[in-house]
C-alpha positions, 0 to 999 in steps of 0.5 A: 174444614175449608180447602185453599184455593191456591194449594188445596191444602185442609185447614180450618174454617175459621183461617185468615191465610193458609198455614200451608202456603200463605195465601190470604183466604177471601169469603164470599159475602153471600155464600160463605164460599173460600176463594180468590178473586173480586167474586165467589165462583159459585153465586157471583157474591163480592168476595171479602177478608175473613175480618169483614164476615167476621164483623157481620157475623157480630153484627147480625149476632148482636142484632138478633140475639132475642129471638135467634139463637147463636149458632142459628146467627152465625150460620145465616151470617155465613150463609149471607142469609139477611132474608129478602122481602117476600122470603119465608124463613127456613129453619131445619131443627134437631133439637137432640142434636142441638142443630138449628140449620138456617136456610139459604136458597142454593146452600148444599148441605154435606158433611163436606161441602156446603155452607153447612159442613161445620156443623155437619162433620160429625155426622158420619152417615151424611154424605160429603155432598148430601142434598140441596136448599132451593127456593123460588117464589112458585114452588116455595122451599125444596130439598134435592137429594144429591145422590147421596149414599144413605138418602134423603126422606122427608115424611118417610118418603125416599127421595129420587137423586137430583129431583126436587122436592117441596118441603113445608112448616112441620116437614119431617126431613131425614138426612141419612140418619139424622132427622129435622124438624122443618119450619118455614115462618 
């Protein structure tokens, strides 16, 4: 579920126009974000028709089949996730849950908020905002904990609210309950 921009009504995340009040919805083109404007407030991507992301998503989809799974694609087209040179691939794994969470640097994951609330919704124990994917070229991949309710761990270890952490190939990370399996290729 996406929130309108204009009204703030809760609908669908797959909505050409709100169904509350008609305004035509614009999706960041890096984030995945809904917004109104010529740029995503949050990254400063180029906002763009839900047609025009449809149109990568199938593109990317058709282009990676072999060696990236459908929901894998579809979530690195939303997340605008056409790796950069020097970039390893992030990729969380649940494989119980059939989750395969392609990373994008900045990406909140959350049952509510995020590039990734879709797939997250069911999962009652995560928080609305859960944590934080960031990358940079000393660090490599780190998770935050946002404050969520039930925490975040990796390898056991309970992070502290709003202090990044590094997580690398074969990671175990915990997401309140639900666990991934952490590979950076």
């Amino acid at each position: 579920m996406i929130y309108c921009p204009k009204c703030k009504s809760e609908i669908d995340s797959d909505s050409r126009y709100c169904d509350q009040c008609g305004q035509e919805l614009f999706y960041c083109s890096h984030c995945g974000r809904v917004g109104k404007g010529l740029r995503c407030t949050s990254c400063g991507a180029q906002m763009v028709r839900y047609e025009e992301l449809s149109a990568e998503l199938q593109n990317l989809e058709a282009s990676s089949r072999q060696t990236v799974t459908k929901r894998e694609s579809v979530l690195a087209a939303a997340m605008g996730v056409t790796q950069r040179s020097g970039i390893p691939q992030l990729i969380l794994v649940n494989d119980s849950l059939h989750m395969r969470l392609a990373g994008a640097d900045g990406a909140v994951l959350g049952r509510r908020k995020g590039i990734y609330h879709d797939v997250l919704a069911s999962c009652h124990y995560i928080s609305g905002i859960h944590a934080q994917l960031n990358y940079s070229v000393q660090g490599g991949w780190t998770i935050t904990d946002r404050g969520s309710s039930n925490g975040t761990y990796i390898n056991g270890r309970k992070l502290i609210p709003n202090e990044a952490s590094r997580i690398a190939n074969g990671d175990r990370v915990v997401l309140a309950n639900v666990e991934f399996r952490v590979e950076v290729k």
